[in-house]
C-alpha positions in Angstrom: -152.3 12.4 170.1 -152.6 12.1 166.3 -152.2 8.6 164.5 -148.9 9.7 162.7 -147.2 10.7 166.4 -148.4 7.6 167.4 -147.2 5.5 164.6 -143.6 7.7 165.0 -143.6 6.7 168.7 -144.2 3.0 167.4 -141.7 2.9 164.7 -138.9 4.2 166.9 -139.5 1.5 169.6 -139.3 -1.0 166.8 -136.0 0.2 165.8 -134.8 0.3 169.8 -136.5 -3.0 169.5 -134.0 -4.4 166.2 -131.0 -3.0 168.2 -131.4 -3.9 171.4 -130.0 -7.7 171.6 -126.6 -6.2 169.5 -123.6 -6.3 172.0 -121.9 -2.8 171.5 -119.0 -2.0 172.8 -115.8 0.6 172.2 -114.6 -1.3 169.3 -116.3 -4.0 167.0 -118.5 -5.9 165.4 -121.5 -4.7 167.2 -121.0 -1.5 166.1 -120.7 -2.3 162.7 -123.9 -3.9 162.9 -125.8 -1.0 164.2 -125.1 1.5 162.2 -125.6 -0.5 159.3 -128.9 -0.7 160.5 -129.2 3.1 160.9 -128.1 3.1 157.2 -131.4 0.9 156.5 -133.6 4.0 157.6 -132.7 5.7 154.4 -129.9 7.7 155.8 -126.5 8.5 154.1 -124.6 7.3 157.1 -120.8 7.4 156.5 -119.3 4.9 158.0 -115.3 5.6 158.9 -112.9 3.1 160.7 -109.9 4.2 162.6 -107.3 2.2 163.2 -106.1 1.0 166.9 -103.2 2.5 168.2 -103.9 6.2 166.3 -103.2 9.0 168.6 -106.0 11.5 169.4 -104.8 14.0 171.9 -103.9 12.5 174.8 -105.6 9.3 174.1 -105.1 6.1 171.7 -107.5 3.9 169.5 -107.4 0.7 171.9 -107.8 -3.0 170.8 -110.7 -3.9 168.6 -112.8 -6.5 170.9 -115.1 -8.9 169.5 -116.9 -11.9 171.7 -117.9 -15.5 169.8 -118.5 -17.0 173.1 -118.7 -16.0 177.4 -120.0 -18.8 179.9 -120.1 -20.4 183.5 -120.4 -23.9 184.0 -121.4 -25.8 187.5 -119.4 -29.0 188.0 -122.6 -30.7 186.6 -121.9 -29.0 183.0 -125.3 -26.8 183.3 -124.1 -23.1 182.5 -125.4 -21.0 184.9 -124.0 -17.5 183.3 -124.2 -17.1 179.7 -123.8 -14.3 177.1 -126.0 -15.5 174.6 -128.8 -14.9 177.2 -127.6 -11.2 178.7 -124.8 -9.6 176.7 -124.5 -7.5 179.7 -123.5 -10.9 181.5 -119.8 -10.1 180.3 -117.6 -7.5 181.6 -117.5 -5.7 178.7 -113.0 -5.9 177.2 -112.8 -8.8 178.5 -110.1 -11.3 177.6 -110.1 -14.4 176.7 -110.0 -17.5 179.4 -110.4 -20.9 179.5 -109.8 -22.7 182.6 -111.5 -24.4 185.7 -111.1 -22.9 189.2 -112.8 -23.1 192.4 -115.7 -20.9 193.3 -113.0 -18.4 195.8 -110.8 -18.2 193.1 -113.8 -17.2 190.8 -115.4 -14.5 193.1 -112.9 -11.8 192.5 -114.1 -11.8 188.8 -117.6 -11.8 189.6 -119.8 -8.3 189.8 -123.2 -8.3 191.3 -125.2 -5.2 192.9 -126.2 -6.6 196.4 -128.6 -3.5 196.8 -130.5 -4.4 193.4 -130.5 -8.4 193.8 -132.4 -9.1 190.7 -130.5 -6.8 188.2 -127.3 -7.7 186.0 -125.3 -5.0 186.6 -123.0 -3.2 183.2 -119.1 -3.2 184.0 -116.4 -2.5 181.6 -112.6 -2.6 181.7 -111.9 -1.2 178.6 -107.9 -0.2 179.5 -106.8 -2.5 181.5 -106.8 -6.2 181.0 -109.2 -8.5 182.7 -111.7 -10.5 182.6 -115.2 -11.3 184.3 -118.9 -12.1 184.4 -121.6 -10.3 185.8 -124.6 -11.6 187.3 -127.9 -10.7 189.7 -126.7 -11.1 193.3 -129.7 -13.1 193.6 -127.8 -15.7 191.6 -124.5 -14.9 192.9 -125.7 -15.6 196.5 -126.8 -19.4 194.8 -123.4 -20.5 194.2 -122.3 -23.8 195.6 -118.7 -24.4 196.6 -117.1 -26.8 193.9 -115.4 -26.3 190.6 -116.5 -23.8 187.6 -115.4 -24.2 184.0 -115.1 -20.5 182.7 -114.7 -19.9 179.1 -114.7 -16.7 177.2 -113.9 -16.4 173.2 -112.6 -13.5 172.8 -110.7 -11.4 170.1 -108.4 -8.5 171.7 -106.0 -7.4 169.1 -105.5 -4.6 166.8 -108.2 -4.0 164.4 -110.2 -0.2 164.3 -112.4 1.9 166.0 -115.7 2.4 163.8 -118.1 5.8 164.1 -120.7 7.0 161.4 -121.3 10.5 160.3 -123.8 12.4 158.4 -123.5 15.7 157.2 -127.3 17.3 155.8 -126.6 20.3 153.8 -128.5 23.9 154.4 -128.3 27.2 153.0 -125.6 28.2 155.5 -122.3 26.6 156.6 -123.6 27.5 160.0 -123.9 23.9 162.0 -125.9 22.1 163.8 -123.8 19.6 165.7 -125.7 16.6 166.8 -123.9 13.7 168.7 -125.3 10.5 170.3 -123.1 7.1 171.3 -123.3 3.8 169.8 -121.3 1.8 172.2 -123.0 -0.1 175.3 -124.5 -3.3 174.8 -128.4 -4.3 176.0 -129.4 -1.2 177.8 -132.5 0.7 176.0 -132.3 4.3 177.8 -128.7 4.6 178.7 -127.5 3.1 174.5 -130.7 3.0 172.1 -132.7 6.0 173.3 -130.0 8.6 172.1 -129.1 6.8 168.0 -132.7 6.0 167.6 -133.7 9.8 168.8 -131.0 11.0 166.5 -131.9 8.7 163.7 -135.7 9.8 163.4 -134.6 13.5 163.6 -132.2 13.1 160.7 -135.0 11.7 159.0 -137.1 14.7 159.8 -134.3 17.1 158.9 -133.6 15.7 155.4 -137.4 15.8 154.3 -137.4 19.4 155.4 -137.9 21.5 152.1 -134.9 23.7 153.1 -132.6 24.0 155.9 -131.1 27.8 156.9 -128.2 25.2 159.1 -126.0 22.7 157.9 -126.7 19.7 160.5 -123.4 17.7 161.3 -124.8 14.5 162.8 -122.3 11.7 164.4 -123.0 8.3 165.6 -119.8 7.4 167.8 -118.6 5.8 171.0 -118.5 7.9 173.9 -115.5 9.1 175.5 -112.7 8.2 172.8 -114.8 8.4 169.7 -115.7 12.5 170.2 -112.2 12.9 171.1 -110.9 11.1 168.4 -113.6 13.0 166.0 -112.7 16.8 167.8 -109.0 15.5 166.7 -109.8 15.5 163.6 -112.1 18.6 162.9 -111.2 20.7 165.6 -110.9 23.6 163.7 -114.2 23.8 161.5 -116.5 22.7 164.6 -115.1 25.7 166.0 -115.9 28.0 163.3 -118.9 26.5 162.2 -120.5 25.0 164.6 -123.1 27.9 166.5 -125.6 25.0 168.6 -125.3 21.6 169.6 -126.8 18.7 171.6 -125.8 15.3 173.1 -128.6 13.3 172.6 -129.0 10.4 175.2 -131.0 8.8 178.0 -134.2 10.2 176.1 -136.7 7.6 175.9 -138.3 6.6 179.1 -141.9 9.2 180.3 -140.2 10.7 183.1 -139.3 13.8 184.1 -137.3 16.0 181.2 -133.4 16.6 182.6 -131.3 19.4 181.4 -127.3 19.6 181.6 -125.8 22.8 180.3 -122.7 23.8 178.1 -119.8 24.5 180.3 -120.8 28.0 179.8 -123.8 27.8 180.2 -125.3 30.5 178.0 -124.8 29.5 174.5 -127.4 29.5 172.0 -127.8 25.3 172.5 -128.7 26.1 176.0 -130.9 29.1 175.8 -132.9 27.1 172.9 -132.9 24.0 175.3 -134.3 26.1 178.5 -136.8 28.0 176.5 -137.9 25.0 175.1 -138.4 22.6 178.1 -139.7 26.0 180.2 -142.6 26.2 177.5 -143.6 22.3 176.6 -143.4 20.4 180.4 -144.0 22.2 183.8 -141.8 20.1 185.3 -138.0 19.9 184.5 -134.5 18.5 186.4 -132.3 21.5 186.0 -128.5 20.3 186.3 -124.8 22.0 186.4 -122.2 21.5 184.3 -120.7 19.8 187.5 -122.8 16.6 186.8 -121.6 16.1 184.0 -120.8 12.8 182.7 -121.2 12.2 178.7 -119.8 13.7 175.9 -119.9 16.9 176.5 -117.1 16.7 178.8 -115.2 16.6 175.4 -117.0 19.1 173.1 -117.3 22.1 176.1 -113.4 21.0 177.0 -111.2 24.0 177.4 -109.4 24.7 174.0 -112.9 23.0 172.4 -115.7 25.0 173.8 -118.5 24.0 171.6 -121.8 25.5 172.8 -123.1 21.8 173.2 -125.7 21.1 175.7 -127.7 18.3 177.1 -131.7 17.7 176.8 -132.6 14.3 178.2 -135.4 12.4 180.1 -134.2 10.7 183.3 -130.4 11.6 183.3 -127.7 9.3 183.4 -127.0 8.0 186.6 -130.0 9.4 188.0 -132.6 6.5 187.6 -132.6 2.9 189.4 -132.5 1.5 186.0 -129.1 2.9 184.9 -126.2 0.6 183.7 -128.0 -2.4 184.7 -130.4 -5.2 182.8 -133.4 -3.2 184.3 -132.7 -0.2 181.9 -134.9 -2.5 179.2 -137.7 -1.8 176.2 -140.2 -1.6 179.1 -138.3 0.9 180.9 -138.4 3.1 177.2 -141.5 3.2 175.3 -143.0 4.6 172.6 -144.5 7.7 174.4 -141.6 8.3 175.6 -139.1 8.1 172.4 -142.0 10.1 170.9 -141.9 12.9 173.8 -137.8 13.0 173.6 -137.9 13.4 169.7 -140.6 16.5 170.4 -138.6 18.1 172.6 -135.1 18.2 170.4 -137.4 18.8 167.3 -138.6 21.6 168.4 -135.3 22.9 169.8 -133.9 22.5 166.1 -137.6 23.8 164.7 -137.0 27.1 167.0 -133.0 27.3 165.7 -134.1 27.2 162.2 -136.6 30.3 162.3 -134.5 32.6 165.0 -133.4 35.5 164.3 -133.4 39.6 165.2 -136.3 41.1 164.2 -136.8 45.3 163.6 -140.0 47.1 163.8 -140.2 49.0 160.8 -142.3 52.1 161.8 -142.0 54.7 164.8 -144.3 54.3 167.5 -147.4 51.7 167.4 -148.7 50.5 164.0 -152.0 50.6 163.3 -152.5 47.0 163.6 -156.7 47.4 162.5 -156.5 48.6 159.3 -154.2 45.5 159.0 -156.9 42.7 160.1 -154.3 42.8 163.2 -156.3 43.8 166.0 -160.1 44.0 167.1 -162.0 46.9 165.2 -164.6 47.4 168.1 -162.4 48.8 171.5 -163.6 46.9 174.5 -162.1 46.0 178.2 -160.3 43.1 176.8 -159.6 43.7 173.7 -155.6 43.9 173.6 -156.0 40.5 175.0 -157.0 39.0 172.3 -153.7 40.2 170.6 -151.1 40.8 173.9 -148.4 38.6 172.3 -148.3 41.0 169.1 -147.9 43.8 170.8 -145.6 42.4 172.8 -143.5 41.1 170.4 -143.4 44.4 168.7 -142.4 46.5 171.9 -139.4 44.3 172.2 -138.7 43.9 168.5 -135.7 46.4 168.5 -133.3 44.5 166.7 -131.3 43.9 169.5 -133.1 40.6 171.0 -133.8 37.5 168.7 -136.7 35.7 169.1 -135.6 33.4 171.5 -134.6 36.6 173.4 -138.2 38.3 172.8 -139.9 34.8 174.3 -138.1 34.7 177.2 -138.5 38.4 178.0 -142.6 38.6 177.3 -143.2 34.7 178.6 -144.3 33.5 175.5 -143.0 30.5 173.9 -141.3 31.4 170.5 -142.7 28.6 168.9 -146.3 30.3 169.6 -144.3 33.6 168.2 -143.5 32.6 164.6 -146.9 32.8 163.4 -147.2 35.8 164.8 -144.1 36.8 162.9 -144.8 35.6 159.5 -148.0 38.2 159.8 -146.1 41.0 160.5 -143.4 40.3 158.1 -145.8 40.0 155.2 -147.8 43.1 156.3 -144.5 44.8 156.4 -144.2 45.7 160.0 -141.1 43.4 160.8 -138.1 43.4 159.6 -136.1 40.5 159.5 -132.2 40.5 160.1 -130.4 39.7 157.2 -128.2 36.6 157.0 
């Protein structure tokens, strides 16, 4: 691996690293914070606030919840659940309490995971009112009968919804749609893999000397932010919008996980197979039936956005998930670095694909050319087999995604190949 990969794979897990202690939630502060962060990688990250309360569909803008404050104390004073240690140790919307109660009238707001003793697990409550703490079971199973102070500062009133959005100009106004979620709290796969991902590719994008696609890049909290944002642009992401990808649960080195558009053959998800079929030999193929992030919203009936998924271990899928375990040893640098390859070269591939048309009858005479061995032997087409593959198929009606698939080459491996036959004259190139 060369030193700048490695220093990429570095800088990202810094980043994960700077946003991992942030409590995120739906609504807040926290996600203030991180995106202003975000903005601090030299990106021109709008940042838009929606107020509580505003329709969107069949949804509404909840409360805005912010947290000062969450603890346990024993009846010796020693607080034996705090938030400032684990964010996660709050069920996340909760409200705000102060009182002293036994240890059977605590239990029913107490969550532990008896079948993973040592990990805090992540609950919400985000519409309905409650309140609770979370904790190992480990702990939980500690607990002495007696009297607990429980105090959580909480803010739970009307306030706004915040999301960021950055829009990075190409030739056409074909997008891109790229969409990762900004709102759990200290969880690095499930939360920090997917913004910092995003973040680095944006980076990439905008140093690109020119872009055929308009990229539409949106930093929001799952669930109700993309419905809230669909809401709102419903009508250009469906005219514009030609490829897109959820970005999440992409930083840990195992195996590469693949959830398709609910129609499962849009350009997103042909680029997505193609690539992961070509770069790892060993890929977690799901259906749209396992489902479970935001494309539930963008493939919705009515919305049908060809947005896919490309992820490392899937959501739900590893031991780790929605628990204090899913931590910045579970993601690394190798594997931010991996994740960041993968969509790269997914976006790389939808930059540069097209229909090409073989511009003379029969087989050109790839010699004269510098194309093709001058000396005939028993291997010689070998030496050139994805050229004159290429060219067999290169009809016009298959794009090079199409041409890949259909001679087992990787189309990545093909654009070289193209550029050659384009400048010699032998390729033509659809026009925009």
């Amino acid at each position: 691996m060369s030193e700048e990969l490695i220093t990429k794979g570095a800088e990202m897990h810094r980043l994960a690293s700077q946003l991992y202690p942030i409590c995120r939630s739906l609504t807040g502060n926290g996600v203030r914070q991180t995106l202003a962060i975000l903005q601090q990688q030299g990106l021109d990250i709008s940042v838009h606030e929606v107020a509580s309360g505003t329709p969107a569909f069949d949804w509404y803008i909840p409360e805005e919840w912010n947290v000062d404050e969450a603890y346990i104390e024993d009846s010796k004073g020693n607080r034996i659940v705090d938030f400032t240690t684990h964010n996660l140790h709050l069920l996340g919307y909760s409200e705000p309490v102060n009182r002293t109660i036994s240890l059977a009238e605590l239990q029913p707001h107490l969550y532990s995971l008896p079948e993973q003793p040592d990990a805090i697990p992540y609950v919400t409550s985000y519409y309905h009112r409650r309140w609770g703490f979370c904790l190992t079971h480990r702990q939980r199973e500690t607990l002495d009968e007696g009297q607990y102070r429980v105090v959580i500062k909480s803010q739970l009133k009307p306030g706004s919804m915040t999301y960021g959005e950055l829009i990075i100009p190409g030739e056409s106004p074909d997008e891109i749609l790229i969409s990762t979620y900004v709102c759990h709290p200290s969880m690095a796969n499930n939360e920090l893999s997917g913004p910092v991902v995003t973040t680095f590719l944006a980076k990439w994008l905008n140093q690109l000397p020119s872009r055929r696609y308009t990229y539409r890049i949106v930093f929001l909290p799952e669930t109700i932010g993309s419905i809230y944002y669909i809401s709102q642009h419903l009508a250009s992401l469906k005219k514009n919008v030609k490829a897109g990808f959820v970005v999440t649960c992409i930083g840990d080195e195992r195996t590469y996980s693949y959830l398709p558009s609910r129609q499962e053959n849009t350009l997103a998800d042909r680029v997505a197979k193609h690539v992961l079929k070509h770069l790892d030999s060993e890929v977690d193929y799901y259906s749209y039936l396992d489902r479970g992030s935001d494309e539930r919203q963008y493939c919705s009936p009515g919305v049908d956005l060809p947005v896919c998924s490309v992820m490392r271990s899937k959501y739900g899928t590893y031991p780790e998930y929605h628990t204090s375990l899913d931590d910045l040893n579970l993601v690394t640098s190798d594997g931010l670095l991996g994740g960041f390859n993968v969509l790269k070269s997914c976006l790389l591939l939808l930059e540069h694909n097209t229909r090409y048309q073989a511009s003379v009858c029969c087989e050109p005479q790839l010699g004269r050319r510098g194309l093709y061995p001058t000396i005939s032997s028993k291997d010689s087409a070998n030496h050139v087999q994805d050229m004159m593959n290429l060219l067999a198929y290169a009809d016009g009606s298959l794009d090079l995604i199409g041409i890949g698939d259909k001679i087992n080459a990787y189309a990545g491996n093909l654009l070289p190949i193209v550029e050659k036959l384009v400048y010699e004259g032998l390729l033509l190139k659809e026009s925009s």
